[in-house]
C-alpha positions as CSV (number, residue, x, y, z in Angstrom):
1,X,-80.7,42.2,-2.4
2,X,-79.9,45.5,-2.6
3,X,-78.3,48.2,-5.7
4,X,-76.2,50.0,-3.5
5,X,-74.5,53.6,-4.5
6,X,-71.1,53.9,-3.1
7,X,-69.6,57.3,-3.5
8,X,-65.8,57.3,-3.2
9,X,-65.5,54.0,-4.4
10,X,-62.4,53.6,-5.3
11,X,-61.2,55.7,-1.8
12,X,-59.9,53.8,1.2
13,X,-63.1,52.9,3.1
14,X,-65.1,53.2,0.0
15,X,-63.4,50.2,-2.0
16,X,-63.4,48.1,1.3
17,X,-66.9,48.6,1.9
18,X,-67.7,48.3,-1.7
19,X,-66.3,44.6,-1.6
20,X,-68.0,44.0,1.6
21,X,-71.4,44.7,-0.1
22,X,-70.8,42.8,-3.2
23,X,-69.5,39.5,-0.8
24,X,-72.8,40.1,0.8
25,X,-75.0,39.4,-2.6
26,X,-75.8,43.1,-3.1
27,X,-75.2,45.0,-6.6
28,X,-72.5,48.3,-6.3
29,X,-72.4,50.9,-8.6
30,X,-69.2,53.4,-7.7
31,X,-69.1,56.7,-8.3
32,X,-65.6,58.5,-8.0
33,X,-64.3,61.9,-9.0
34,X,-60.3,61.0,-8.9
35,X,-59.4,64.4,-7.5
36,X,-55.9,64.3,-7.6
37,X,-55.6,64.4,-3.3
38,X,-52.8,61.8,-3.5
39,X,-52.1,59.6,-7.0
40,X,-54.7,58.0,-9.1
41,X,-53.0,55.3,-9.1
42,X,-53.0,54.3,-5.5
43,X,-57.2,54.3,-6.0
44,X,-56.8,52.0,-9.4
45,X,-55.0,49.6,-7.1
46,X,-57.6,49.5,-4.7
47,X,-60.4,49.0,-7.4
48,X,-58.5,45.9,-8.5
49,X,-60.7,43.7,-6.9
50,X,-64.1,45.1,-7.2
51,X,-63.0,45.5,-11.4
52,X,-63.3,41.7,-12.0
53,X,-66.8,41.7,-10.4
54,X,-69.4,41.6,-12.2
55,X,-71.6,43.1,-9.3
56,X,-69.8,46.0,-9.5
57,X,-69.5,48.9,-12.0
58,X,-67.6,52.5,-12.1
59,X,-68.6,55.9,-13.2
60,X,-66.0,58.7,-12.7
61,X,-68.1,61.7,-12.2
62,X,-67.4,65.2,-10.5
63,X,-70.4,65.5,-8.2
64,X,-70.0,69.6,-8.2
65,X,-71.0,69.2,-11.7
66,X,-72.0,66.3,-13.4
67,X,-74.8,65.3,-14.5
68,X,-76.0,62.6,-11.0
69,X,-79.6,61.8,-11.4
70,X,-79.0,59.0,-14.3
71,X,-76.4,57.2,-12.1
72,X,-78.5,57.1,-8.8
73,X,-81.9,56.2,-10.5
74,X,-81.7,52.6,-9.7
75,X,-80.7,53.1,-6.1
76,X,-82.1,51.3,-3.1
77,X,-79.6,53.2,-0.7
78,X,-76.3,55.6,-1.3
79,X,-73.3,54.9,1.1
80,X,-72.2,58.6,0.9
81,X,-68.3,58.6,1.2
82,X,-67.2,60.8,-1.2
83,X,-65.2,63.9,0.5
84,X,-62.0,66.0,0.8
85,X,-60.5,64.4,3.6
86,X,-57.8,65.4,6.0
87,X,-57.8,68.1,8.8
88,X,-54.3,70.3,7.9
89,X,-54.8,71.1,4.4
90,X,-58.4,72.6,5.2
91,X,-56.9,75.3,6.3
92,X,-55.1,76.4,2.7
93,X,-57.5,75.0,0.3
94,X,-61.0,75.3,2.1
95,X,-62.4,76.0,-1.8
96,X,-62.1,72.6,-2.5
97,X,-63.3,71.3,1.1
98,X,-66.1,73.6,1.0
99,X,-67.0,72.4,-2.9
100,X,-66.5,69.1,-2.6
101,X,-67.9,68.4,1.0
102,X,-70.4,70.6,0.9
103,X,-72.1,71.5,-2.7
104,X,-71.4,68.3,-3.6
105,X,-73.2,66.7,-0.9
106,X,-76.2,68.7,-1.8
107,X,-76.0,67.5,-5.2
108,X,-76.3,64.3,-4.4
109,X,-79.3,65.0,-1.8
110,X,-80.9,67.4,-4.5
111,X,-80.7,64.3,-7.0
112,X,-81.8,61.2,-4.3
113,X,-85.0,63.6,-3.2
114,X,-86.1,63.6,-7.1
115,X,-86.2,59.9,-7.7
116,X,-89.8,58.4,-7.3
117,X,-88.5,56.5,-4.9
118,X,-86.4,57.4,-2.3
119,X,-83.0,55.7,-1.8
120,X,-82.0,55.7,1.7
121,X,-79.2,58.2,2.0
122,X,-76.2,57.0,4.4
123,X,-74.1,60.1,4.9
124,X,-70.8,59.0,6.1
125,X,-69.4,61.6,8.4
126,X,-66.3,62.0,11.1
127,X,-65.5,62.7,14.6
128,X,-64.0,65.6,14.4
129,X,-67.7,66.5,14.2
130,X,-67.5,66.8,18.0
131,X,-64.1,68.6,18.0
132,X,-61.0,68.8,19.8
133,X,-62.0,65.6,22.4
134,X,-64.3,63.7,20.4
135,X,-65.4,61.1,23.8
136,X,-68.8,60.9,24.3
137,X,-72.2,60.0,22.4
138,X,-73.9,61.3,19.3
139,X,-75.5,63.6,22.0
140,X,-72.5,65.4,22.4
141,X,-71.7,69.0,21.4
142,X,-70.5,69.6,17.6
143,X,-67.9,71.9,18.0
144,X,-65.6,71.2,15.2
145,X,-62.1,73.1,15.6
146,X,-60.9,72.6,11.8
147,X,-62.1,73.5,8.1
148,X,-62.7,69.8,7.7
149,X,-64.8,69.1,10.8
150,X,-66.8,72.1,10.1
151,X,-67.8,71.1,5.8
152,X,-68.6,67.8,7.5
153,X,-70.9,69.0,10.2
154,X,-72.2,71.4,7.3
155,X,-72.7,68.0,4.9
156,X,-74.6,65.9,7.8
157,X,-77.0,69.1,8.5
158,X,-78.0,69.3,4.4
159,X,-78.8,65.8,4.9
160,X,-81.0,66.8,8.0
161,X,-83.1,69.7,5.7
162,X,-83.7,67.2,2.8
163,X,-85.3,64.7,5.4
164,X,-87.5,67.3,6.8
165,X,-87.8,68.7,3.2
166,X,-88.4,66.1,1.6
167,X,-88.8,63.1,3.7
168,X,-85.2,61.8,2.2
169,X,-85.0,58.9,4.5
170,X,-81.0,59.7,6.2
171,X,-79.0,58.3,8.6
172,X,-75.4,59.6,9.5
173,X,-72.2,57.6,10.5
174,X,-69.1,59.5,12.3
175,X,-66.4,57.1,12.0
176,X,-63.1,57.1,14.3
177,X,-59.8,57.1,12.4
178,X,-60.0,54.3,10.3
179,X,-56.9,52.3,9.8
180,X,-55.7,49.1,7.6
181,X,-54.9,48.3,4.2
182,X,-54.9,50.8,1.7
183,X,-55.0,53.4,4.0
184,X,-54.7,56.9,2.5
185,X,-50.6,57.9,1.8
186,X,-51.0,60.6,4.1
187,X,-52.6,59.4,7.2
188,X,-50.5,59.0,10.5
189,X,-49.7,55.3,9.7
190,X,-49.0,55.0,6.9
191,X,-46.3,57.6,7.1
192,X,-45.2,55.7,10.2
193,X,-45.0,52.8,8.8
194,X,-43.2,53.6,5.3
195,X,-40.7,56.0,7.4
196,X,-39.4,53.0,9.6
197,X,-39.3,50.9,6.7
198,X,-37.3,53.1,4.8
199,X,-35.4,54.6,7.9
200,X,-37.1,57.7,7.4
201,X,-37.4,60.3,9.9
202,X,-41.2,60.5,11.8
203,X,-41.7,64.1,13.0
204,X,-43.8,63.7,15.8
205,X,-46.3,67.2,16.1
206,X,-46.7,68.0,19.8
207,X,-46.1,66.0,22.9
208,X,-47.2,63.0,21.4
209,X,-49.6,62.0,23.7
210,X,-52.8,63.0,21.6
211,X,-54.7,59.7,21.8
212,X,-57.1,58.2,18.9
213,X,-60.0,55.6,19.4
214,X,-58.9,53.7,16.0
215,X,-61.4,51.6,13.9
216,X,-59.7,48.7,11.6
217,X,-61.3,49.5,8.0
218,X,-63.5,45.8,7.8
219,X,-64.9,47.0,11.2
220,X,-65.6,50.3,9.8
221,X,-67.6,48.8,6.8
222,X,-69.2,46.1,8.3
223,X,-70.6,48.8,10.5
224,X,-71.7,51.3,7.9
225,X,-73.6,48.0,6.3
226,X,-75.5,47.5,9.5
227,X,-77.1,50.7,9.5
228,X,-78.8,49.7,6.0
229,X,-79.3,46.2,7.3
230,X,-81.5,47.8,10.1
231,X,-82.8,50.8,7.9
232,X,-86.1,50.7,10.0
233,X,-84.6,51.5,12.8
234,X,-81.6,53.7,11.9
235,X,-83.4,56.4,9.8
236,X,-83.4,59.6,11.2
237,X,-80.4,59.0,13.3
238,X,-76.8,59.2,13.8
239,X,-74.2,56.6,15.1
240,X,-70.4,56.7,16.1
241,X,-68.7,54.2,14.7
242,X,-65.5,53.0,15.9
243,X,-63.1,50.5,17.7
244,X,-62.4,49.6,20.9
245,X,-58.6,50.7,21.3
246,X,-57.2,54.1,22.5
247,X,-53.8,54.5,22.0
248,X,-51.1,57.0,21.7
249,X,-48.7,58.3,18.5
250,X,-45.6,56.8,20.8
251,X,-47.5,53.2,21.4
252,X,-48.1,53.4,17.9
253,X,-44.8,54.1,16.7
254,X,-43.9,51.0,19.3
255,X,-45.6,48.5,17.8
256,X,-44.5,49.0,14.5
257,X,-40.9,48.8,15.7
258,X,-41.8,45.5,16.7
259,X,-43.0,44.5,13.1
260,X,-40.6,45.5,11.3
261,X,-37.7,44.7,14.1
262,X,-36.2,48.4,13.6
263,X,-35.9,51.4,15.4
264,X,-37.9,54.6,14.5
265,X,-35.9,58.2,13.6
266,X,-38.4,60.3,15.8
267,X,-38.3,64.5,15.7
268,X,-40.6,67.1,17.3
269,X,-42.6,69.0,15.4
270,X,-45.0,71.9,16.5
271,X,-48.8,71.1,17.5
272,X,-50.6,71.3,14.3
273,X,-53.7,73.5,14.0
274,X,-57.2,72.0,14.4
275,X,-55.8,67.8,15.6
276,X,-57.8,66.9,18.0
277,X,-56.3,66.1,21.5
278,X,-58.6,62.4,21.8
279,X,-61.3,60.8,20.6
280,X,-62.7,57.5,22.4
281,X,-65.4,56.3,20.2
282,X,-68.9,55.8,22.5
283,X,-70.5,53.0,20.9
284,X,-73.0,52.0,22.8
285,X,-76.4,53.2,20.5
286,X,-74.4,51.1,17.6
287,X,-74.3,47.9,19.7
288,X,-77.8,48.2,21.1
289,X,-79.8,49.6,17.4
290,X,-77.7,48.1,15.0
291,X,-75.8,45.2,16.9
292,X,-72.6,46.4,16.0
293,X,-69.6,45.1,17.6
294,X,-65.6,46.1,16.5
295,X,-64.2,42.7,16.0
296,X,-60.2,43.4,14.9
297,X,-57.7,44.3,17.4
298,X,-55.1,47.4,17.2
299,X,-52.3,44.7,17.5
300,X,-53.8,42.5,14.8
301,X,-55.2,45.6,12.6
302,X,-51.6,47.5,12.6
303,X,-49.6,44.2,11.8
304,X,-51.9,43.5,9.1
305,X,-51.3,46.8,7.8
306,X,-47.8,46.8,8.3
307,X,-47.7,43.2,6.3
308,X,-50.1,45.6,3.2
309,X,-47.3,48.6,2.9
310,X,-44.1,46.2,3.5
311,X,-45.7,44.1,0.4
312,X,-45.9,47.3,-1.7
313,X,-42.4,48.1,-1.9
């Protein structure tokens, strides 16, 4: 069994996968900065869990400046999620993204490439990699059309000079808007959801016919696991991971009226600068290296996150 890093721990993804290591007999130590993005408390309630396991312990660290080295030392692979997500505040505050996605992610490589032995470094990455239609393989041009996409596609190419530098044994994952419970307060469902429960207003930016290949968050862990599972024959490459629905901000906003048996408050809303116009994630390398299949349907994933946020209130 493995001691696995998890960086952004107590995040979204990061506290889901984190549990899905520990259920899986492997030892998690979580690192997390708690940069106020949205409340610390939402991340506390997603740690509640893992903090009653005794596989898992926390270190709150700021990776642009702490002191890492110590709290990687006993690592057999980092699950590199730590970042300043989301595409529309890039574009005021690209100091943090370029900090906290970009020198931090070197930080991290700097201190995996000094220990005597080499953890296998999983950088967790995105599709808006590839840009404004994010459809095809991991062949596929990177032309990211946001601050965001392009501190990601800066953070996955680090990782690529300390492999050749170092011989940092890497792999990348570009996930495809992850959904589910404890989702992040300001991604697209989660606003949809809470604004029909409360009879809020949705303000729908652009025609809303942008489509998103969406990934249900056990789906998205289980598949970030596989790539350690088959570290000898993911090393040195990249994978899209994602799910196997496509689907529309208006079939979306559908389906919830159907939980929750009310009727959305919908308003238009200018395009937004740097959203990508679709993304259909191409899994086929996942499936054939790794053996990864999605598993959780839209349907089933968005009712089970509806069930999560109408339990919250």
């Amino acid at each position: 069994m493995a001691t696995c890093i998890v960086t952004g721990a107590a995040g979204f993804i990061g506290s889901h996968l984190s549990e899905l290591l520990i259920e899986s007999g492997h030892t998690v130590i979580g690192l997390d900065a708690f940069i106020p993005y949205y409340p610390r408390e939402i991340k506390e309630n997603n740690l509640a869990t893992l903090r009653t396991l005794p596989q898992f312990t926390l270190h709150e660290v700021d990776f642009r400046t702490g002191d890492l080295a110590p709290l990687i030392e006993s690592a057999d692979v980092i699950f590199h999620l730590a970042a300043q997500a989301g595409l529309l505040k890039s574009w005021s505050d690209f100091d943090s993204y370029m900090t906290c996605n970009v020198q931090a992610t070197q930080r991290l490589l700097e201190a995996a490439a000094a220990q005597e032995t080499l953890p296998h470094f999983i950088n967790i990455s995105t599709s808006s990699a590839y840009g404004r239609f994010a459809t095809g393989d991991e062949t596929s041009p990177l032309q990211p059309v946001s601050p965001y996409g392009i501190t990601k596609l800066a953070a996955e190419n680090l990782c690529l000079a300390y492999a050749d530098k170092d011989g940092l044994p890497v792999s990348v994952a570009r996930l495809y808007s992850v959904y589910g419970p404890r989702q992040r307060p300001d991604m697209g469902y989660n606003i949809f959801i809470r604004a029909i429960l409360n009879g809020d207003p949705i303000t729908i930016f652009g025609d809303g016919n942008d489509s998103r290949s969406n990934t249900y968050v056990t789906d998205c862990a289980r598949g970030i696991m596989l790539i350690m599972d088959h570290a000898d024959k993911s090393v040195g490459e990249t994978f899209n991971i994602g799910g196997g629905d496509e689907i529309n901000v208006h079939q979306v906003i559908e389906m919830v009226e159907e939980f929750s048996g009310k009727k959305a408050i919908v308003q238009a809303g200018p395009k937004r600068p740097g959203d990508q116009k679709r993304t259909m994630a191409d899994i086929s390398k996942a499936k054939q290296v790794l053996g990864y299949s999605p598993i959780v349907s839209i349907h089933d994933g968005l009712r089970a996150q509806f069930e999560w946020q109408r339990d919250q209130v």
